[in-house]
VEXDREN-2710 file (C-alpha; in Angstrom, 1 decimal):
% VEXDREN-2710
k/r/px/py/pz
1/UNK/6.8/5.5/-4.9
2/UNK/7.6/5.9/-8.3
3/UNK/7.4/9.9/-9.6
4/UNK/5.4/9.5/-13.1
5/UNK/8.0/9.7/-14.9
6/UNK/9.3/6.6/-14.5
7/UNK/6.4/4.4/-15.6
8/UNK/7.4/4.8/-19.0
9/UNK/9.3/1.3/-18.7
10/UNK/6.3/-0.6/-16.8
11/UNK/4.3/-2.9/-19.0
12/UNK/0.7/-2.2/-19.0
13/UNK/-1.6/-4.7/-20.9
14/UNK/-5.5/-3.4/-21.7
15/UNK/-8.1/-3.8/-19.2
16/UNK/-11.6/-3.3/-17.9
17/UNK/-11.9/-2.0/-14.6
18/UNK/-14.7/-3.0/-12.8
19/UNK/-15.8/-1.0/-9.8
20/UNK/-19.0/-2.5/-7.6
21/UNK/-20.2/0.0/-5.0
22/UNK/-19.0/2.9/-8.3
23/UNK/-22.1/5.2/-6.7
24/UNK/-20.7/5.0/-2.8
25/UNK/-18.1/7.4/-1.3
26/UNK/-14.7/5.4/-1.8
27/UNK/-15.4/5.1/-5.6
28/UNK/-15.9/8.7/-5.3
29/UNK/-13.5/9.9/-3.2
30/UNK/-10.6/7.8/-4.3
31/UNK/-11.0/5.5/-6.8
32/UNK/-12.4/7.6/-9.4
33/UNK/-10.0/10.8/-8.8
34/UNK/-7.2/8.6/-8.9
35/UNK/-7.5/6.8/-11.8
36/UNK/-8.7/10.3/-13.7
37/UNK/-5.1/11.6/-12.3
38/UNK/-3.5/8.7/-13.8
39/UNK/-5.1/9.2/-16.9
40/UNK/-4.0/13.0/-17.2
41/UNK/-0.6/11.5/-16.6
42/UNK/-0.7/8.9/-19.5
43/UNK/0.0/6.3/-17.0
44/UNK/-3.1/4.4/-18.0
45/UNK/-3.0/1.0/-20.8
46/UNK/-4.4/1.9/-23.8
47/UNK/-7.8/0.7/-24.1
48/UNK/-8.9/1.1/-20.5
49/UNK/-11.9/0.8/-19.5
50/UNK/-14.2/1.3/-16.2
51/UNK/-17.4/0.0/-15.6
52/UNK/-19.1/1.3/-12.5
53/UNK/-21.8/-1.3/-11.0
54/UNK/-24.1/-1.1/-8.7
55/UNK/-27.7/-2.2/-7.4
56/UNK/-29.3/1.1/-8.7
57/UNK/-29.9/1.0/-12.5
58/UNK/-28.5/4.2/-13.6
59/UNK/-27.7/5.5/-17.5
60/UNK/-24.6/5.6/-18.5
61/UNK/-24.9/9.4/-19.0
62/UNK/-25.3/9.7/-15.7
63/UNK/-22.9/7.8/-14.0
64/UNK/-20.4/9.7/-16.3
65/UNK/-21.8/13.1/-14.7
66/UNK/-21.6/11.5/-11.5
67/UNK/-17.9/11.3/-11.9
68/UNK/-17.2/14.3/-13.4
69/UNK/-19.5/15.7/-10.0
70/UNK/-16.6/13.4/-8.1
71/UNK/-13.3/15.3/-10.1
72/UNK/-15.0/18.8/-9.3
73/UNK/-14.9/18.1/-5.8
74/UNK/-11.5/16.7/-5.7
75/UNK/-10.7/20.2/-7.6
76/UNK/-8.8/17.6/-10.1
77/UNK/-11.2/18.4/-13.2
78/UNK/-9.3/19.1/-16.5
79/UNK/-12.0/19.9/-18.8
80/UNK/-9.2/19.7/-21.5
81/UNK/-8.8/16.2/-20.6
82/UNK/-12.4/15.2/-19.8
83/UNK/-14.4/14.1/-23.0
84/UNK/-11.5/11.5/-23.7
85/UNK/-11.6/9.9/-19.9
86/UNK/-15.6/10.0/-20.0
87/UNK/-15.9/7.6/-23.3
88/UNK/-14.0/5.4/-21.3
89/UNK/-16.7/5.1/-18.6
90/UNK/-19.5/2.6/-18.5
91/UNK/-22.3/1.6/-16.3
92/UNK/-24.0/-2.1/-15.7
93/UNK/-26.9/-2.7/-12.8
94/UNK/-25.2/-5.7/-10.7
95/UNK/-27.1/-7.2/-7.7
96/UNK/-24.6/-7.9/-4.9
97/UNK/-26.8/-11.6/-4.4
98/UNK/-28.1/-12.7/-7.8
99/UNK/-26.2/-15.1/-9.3
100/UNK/-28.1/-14.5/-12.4
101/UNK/-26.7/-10.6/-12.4
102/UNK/-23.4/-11.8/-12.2
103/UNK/-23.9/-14.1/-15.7
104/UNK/-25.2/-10.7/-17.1
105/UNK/-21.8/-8.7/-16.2
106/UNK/-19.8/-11.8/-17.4
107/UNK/-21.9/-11.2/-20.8
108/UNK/-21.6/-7.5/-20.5
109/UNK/-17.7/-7.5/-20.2
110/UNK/-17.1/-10.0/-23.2
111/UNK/-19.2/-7.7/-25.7
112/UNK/-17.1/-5.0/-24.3
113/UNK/-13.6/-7.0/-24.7
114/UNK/-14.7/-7.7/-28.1
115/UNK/-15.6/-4.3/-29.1
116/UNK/-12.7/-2.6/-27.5
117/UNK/-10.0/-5.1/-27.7
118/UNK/-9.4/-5.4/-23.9
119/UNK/-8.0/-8.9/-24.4
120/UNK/-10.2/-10.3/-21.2
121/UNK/-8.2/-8.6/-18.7
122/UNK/-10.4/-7.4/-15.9
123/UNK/-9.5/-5.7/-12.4
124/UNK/-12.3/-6.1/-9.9
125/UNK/-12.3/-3.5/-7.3
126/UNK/-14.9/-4.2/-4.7
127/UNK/-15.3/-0.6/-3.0
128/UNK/-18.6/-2.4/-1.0
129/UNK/-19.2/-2.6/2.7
130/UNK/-17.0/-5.5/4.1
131/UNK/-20.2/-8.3/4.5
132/UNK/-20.6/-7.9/0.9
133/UNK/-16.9/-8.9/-0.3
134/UNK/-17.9/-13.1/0.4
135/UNK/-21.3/-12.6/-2.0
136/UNK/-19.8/-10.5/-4.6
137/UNK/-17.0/-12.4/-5.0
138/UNK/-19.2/-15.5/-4.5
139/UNK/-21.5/-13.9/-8.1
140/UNK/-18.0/-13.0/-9.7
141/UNK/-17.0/-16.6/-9.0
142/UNK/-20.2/-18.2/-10.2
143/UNK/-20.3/-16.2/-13.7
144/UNK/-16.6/-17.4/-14.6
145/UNK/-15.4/-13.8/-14.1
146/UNK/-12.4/-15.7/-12.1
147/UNK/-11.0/-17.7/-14.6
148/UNK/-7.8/-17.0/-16.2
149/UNK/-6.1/-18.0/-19.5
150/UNK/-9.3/-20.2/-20.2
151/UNK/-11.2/-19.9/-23.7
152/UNK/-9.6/-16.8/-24.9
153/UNK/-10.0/-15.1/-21.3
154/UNK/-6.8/-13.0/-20.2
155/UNK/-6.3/-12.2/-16.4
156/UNK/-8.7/-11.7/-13.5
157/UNK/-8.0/-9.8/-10.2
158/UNK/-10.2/-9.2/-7.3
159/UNK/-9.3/-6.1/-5.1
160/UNK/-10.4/-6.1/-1.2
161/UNK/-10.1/-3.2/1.4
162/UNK/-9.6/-3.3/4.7
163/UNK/-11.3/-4.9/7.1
164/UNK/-9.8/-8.2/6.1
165/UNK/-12.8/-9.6/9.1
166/UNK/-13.6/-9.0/12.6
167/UNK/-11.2/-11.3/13.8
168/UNK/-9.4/-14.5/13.5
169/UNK/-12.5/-16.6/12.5
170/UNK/-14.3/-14.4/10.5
171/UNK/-10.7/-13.3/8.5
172/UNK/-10.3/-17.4/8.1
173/UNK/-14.0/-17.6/6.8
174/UNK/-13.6/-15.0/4.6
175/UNK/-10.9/-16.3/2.8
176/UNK/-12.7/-19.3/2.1
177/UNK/-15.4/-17.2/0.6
178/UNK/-13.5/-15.4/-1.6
179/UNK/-10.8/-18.4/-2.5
180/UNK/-13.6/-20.5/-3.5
181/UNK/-13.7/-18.5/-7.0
182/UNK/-9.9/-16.8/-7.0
183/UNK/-6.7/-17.7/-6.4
184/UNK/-4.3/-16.4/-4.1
185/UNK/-2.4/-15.0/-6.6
186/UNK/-5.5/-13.1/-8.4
187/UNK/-6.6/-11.7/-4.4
188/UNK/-5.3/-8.0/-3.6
189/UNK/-5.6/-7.1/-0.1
190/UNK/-4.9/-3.3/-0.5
191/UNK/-3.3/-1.2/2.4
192/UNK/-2.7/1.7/1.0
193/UNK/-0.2/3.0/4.2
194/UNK/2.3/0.6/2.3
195/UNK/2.1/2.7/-0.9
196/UNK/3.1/6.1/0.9
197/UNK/6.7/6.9/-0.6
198/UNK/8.3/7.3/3.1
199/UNK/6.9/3.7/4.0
200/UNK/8.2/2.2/0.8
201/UNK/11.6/3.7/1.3
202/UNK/11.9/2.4/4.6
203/UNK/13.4/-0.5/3.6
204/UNK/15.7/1.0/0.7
205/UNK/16.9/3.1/4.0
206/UNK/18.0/-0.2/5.6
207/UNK/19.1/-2.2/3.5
208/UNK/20.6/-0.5/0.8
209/UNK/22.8/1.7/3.1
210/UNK/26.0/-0.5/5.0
211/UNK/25.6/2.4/8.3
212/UNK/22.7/1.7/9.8
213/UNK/21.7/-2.2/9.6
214/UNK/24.8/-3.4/11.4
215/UNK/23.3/-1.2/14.3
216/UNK/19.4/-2.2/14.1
217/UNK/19.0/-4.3/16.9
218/UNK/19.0/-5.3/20.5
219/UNK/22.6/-4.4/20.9
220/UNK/21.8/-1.0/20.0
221/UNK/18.6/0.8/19.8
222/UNK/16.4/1.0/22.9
223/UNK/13.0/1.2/22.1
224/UNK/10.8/1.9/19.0
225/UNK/7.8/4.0/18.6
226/UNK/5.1/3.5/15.8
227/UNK/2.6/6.1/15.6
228/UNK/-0.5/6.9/13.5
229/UNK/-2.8/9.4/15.1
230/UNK/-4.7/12.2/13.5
231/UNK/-7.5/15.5/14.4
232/UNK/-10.0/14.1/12.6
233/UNK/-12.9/12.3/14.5
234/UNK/-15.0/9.5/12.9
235/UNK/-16.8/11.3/10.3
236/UNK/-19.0/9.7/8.6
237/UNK/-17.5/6.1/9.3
238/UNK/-19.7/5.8/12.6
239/UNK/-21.8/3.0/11.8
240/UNK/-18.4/0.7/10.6
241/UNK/-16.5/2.8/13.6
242/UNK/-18.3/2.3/16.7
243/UNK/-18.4/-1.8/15.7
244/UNK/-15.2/-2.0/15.4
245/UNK/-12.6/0.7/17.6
246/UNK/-9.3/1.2/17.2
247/UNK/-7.9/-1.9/17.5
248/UNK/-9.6/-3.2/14.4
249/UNK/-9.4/-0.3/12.0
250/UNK/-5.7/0.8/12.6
251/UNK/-3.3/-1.9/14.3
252/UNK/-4.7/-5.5/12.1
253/UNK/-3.2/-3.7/9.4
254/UNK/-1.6/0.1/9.0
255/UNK/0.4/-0.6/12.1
256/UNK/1.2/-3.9/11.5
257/UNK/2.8/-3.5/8.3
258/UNK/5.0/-0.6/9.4
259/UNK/6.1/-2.4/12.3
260/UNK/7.1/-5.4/9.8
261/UNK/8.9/-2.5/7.9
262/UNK/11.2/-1.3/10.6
263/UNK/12.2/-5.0/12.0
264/UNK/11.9/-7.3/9.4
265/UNK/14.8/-9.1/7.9
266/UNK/16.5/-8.3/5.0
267/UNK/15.1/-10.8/1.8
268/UNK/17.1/-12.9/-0.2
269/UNK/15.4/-10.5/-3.4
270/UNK/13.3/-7.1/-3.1
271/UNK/10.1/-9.2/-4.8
272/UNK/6.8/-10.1/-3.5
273/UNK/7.1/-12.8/-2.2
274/UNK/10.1/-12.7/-0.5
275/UNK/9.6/-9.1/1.1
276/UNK/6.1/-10.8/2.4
277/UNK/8.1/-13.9/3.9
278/UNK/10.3/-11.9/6.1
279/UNK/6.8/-9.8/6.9
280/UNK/5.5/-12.8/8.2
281/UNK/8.7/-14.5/10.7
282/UNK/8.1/-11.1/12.2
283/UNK/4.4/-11.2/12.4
284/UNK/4.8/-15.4/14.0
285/UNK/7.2/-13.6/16.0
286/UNK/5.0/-11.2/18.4
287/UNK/5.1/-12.2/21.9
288/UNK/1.4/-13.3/23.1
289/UNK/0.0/-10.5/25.2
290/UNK/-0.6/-12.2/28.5
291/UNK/-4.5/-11.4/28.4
292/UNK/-5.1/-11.6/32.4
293/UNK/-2.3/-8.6/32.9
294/UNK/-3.2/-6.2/30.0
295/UNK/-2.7/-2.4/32.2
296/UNK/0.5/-2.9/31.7
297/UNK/1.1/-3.3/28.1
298/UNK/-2.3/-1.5/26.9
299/UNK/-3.8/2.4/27.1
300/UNK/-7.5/2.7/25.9
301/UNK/-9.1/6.1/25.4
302/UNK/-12.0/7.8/24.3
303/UNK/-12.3/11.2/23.1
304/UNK/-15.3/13.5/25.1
305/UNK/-15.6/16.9/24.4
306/UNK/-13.1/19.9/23.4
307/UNK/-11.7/22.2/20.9
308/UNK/-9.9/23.0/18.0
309/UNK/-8.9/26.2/18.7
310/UNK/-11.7/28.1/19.6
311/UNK/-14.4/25.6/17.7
312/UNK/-15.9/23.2/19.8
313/UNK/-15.7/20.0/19.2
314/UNK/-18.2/16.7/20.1
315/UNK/-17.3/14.2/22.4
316/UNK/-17.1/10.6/20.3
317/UNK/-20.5/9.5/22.3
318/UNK/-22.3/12.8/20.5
319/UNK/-21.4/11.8/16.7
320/UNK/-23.9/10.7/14.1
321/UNK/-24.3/7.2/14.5
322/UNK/-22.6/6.1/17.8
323/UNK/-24.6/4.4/20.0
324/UNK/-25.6/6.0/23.3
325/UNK/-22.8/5.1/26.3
326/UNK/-20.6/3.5/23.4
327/UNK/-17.7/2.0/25.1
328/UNK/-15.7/1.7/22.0
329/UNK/-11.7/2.7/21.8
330/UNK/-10.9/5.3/19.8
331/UNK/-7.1/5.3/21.2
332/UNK/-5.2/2.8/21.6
333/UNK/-1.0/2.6/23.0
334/UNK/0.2/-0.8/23.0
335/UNK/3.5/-2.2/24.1
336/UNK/4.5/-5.4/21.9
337/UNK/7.8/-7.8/21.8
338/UNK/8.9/-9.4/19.1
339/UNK/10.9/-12.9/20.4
340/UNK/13.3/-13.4/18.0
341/UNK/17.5/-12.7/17.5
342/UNK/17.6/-9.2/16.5
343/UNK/14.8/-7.5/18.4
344/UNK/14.9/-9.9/22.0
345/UNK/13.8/-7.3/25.2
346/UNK/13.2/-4.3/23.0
347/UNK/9.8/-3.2/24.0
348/UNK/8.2/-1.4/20.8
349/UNK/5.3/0.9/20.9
350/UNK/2.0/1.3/18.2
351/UNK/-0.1/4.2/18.9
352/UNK/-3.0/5.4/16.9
353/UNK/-6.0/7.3/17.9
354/UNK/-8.4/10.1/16.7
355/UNK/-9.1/13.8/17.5
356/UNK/-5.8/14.2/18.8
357/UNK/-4.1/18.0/18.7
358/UNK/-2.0/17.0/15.1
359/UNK/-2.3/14.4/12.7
360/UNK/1.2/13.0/13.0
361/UNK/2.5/9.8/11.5
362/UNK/6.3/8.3/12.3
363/UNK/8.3/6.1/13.7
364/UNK/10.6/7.2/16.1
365/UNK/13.9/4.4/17.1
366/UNK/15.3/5.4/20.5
367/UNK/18.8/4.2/20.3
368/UNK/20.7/3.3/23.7
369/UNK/22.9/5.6/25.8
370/UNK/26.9/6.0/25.3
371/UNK/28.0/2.9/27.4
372/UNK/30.6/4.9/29.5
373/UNK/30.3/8.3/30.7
374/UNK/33.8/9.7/30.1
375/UNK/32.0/13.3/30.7
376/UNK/30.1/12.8/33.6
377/UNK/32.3/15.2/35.5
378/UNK/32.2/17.6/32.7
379/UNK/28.6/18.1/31.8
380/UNK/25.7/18.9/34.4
381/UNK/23.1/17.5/32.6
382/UNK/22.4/14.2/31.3
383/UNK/23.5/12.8/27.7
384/UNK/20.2/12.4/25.2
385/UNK/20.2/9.5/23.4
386/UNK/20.7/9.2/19.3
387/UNK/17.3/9.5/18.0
388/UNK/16.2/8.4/14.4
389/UNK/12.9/9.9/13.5
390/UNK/11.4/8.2/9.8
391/UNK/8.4/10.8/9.4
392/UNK/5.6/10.1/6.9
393/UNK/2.9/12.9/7.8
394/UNK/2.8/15.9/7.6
395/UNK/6.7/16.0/6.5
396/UNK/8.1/12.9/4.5
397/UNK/11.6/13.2/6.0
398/UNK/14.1/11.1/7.7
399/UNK/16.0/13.0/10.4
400/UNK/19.4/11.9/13.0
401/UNK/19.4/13.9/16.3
402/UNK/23.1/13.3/17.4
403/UNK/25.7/15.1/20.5
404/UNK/28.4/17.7/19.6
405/UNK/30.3/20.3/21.3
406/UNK/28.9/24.2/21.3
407/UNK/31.6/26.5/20.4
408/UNK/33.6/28.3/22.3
409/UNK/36.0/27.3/25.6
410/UNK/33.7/25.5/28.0
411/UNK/32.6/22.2/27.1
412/UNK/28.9/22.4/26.5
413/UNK/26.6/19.8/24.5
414/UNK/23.9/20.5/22.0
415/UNK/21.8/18.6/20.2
416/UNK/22.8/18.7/16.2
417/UNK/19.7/17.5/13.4
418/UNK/20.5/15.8/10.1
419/UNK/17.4/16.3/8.2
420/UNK/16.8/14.9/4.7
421/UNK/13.4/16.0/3.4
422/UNK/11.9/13.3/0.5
423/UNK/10.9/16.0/-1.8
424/UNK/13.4/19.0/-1.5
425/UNK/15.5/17.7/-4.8
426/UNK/12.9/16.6/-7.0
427/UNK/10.3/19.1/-8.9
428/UNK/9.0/15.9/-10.7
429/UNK/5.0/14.8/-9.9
430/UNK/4.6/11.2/-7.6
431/UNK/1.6/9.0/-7.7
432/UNK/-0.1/9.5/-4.7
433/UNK/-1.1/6.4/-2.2
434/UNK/-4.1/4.7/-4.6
435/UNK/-2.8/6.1/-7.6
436/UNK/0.6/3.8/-6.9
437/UNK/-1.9/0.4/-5.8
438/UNK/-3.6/0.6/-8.7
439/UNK/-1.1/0.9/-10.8
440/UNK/0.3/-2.5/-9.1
441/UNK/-2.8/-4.3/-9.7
442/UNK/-2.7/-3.1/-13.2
443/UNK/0.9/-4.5/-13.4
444/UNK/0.4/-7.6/-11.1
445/UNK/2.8/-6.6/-8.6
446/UNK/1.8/-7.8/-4.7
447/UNK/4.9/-6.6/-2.9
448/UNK/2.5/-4.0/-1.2
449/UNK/-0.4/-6.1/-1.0
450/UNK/-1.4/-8.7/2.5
451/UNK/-0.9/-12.1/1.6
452/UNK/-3.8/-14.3/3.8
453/UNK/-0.8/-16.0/6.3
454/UNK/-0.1/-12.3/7.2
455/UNK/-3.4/-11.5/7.7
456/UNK/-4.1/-15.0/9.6
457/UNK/-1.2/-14.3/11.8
458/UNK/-1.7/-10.8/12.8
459/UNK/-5.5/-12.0/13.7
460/UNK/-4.1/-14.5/16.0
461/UNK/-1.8/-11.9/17.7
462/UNK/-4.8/-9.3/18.2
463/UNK/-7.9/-11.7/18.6
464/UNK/-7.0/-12.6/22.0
465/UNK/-6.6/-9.4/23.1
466/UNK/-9.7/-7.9/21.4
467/UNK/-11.5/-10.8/23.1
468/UNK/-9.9/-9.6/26.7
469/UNK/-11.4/-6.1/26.0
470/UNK/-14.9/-6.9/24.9
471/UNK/-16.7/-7.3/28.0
472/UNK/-18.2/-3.8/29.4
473/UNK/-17.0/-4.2/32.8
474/UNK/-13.2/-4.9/31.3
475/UNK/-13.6/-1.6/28.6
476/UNK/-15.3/0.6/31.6
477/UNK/-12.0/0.3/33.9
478/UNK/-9.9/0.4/31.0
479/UNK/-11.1/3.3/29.1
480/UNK/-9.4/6.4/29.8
481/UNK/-11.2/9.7/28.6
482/UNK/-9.2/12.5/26.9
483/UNK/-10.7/15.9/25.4
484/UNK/-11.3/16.0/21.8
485/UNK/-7.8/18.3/19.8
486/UNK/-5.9/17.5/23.1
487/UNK/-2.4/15.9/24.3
488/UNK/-1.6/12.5/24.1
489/UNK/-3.6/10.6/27.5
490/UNK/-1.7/10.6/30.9
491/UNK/-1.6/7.3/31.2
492/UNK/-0.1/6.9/27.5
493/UNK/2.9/8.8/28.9
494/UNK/3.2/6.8/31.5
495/UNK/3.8/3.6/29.6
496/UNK/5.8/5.5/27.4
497/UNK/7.7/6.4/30.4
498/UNK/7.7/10.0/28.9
END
């Protein structure tokens, strides 16, 4: 992730940012306090624009107040800074299924280009519930808000969160939706675990040091361990939560990429495209799960009641907006292969659940014992293996657990850390995970985007599993319970062999 410094040298044309869904809580949350942080930063084009949109006709006046509502919360507010970044906000009534709405935005936004010398260039974020991406896109489409280079327009973009779809078939339908009207090349599938600065130097750690990628493979490390859990429960994401589990809102994408991190191959050039291809021959890849034996590769949990510290905490079935008896995952361990040179018989491991003891995200390589015990007549206890842990919350660190000798005259072993924290050198200010995608939509770049094969071939990894664990009778024998701000689940140990 680049600190702020060091956008001084990337190009950054004007543009209109258009935000539909500007009134709901990711606009709120995220969009809006990031783009205000970039703004205090001077890391914004000059003119910029936003327009919030949204089904409720609202003053412009007020949207403005809405946002600055947004920065006080955030406790980012810089009243200094304020009155500049609020002329730059603007609001426009759109209807998510009018076609006719649309035409007015398209109208709307060429006034605005005219007036403020945007040069057409227009960013549009859709911060919406997932069954409205297909529509809005469909209105954007319609008005002519996805041409490029056309009659004096500039660029268009169209940014999606996740869920790229429920599974393989609604991902595939989808993309049709939205590719009617844009072009690959225009689509931004956001993940914004890619944009974290540990994640991003992931590969800089393999590939631009010659010690460690002669020794990352089967030859050499045992096992990897991906995982992604956190103390929070479900919040207020019930209603999308309890349709979905954990399957679908962690592992079709956060744990996916990192995975392609760790074992993809190097690319002929660190661009888009080519860091995506290597994503994908890992992705192709994954050893089918063989659906009829699925205990032995896959842990299921559900959190019930139980504390953080000494405040209680609901069980998963007790939140707003989960349906009585839910039978829905909220932890998930899976064991996964990936058939190919480097990585043949090295079983890696994704875990991610919720209302676990810590929030904790790493990846953790296991590499294999010494081959020959020279001091198996000298030392009582076992030899640990090298460990590699590459930690990304709550410390951004990369740390080597290695064997030396204690001091003095009997030949003891203890274990010795290398520990290189991300942020101990630097006093200068990085762009935090949405600050840095947005600034790559701005710019154009996709290296940290999904492209729709990746998304295509991770839904037809996980579909058939998802289907396997659907029925109740399959989710009721496969769901193991585990108190809320407790351990990792028993039987997640035991698959870990831990």
């Amino acid at each position: 992730m680049e600190s702020i410094e060091c956008l001084g040298n990337i190009p950054l044309e004007p543009c209109v940012f258009v935000i539909p869904g500007a009134t709901g809580d990711l606009a709120n949350r995220k969009l809006l306090p990031a783009l205000f942080n970039l703004f205090k930063n001077k890391a914004l084009p000059e003119p910029f624009l936003i327009i919030g949109c949204g089904r409720t006709r609202i003053p412009r006046k007020a949207f403005q107040e809405r946002t600055r509502a947004s920065l006080e919360r955030a406790g980012i507010l810089d009243p200094g800074k304020w009155g500049v970044f609020s002329n730059s906000l603007f609001y426009k009534q759109l209807s998510y299924h009018d076609a006719q709405s649309g035409k007015a935005l398209a109208r709307y936004l060429k006034s605005l280009d005219r007036k403020e010398k945007t040069r057409g260039n227009r960013i549009f974020y859709l911060a919406l519930p997932p069954a409205l991406y297909g529509p809005v896109a469909g209105i954007l489409g319609k008005a002519g808000l996805g041409l490029e280079k056309k009659e004096g327009w500039g660029w268009s973009r169209l940014v999606v969160e996740k869920p790229f779809g429920y599974d393989l078939e609604s991902a595939l339908r989808l993309d049709r939706e939205i590719r009617g009207h844009f072009e690959e090349h225009q689509v931004f599938r956001i993940d914004h675990y890619l944009a974290k600065e540990t994640v991003q130097n992931i590969l800089t750690f393999r590939f631009a040091n010659a010690v460690f990628e002669p020794i990352w493979n089967r030859r050499y490390i045992d096992s990897i361990h991906i995982m992604a859990v956190e103390r929070l429960g479900v919040e207020h994401r019930a209603g999308y939560y309890d349709q979905a589990g954990v399957i679908r809102d962690m592992f079709q994408n956060h744990m996916m990429q990192l995975l392609a991190m760790v074992t993809m191959e190097p690319p002929p050039q660190f661009e888009s495209d080519a860091v995506r291809d290597e994503k994908i021959k890992v992705f192709r890849s994954l050893r089918p799960f063989p659906v009829d034996a699925l205990k032995a590769l896959l842990v299921l949990g559900q959190y019930t009641r139980g504390f953080s510290g000494q405040t209680p905490l609901p069980a998963y079935r007790e939140e707003p907006g989960v349906r009585p008896g839910s039978l829905t995952p909220t932890y998930a361990l899976m064991k996964v292969f990936i058939d190919n040179w480097r990585w043949q018989g090295v079983p890696i491991f994704l875990e991610s659940g919720k209302r676990l003891k810590k929030k904790r995200t790493e990846i953790l390589i296991t590499f294999k014992d010494v081959p020959h015990l020279m001091f198996q007549k000298t030392f009582d206890e076992a030899i640990s293996p090298n460990r590699l842990v590459l930690g990304i919350y709550p410390e951004e660190h990369i740390q080597l657990t290695f064997q030396t000798k204690s001091p003095g005259v009997k030949m003891c072993l203890k274990s010795a850390v290398l520990d290189f924290k991300y942020h101990q050198e630097s006093a200068a200010p990085v762009l935090e995970a949405y600050e840095k995608v947005l600034i790559d939509c701005m710019t154009g770049d996709q290296m940290l985007f999904w492209r729709q094969d990746g998304v295509k071939a991770c839904w037809s990894f996980l579909t058939p599993i998802l289907n396997a664990c659907e029925t109740c009778a399959f989710r009721e024998a496969m769901l193991h319970l585990y108190p809320a701000g407790g351990p990792r689940l028993h039987a997640a140990r035991i698959l870990l062999g831990s």
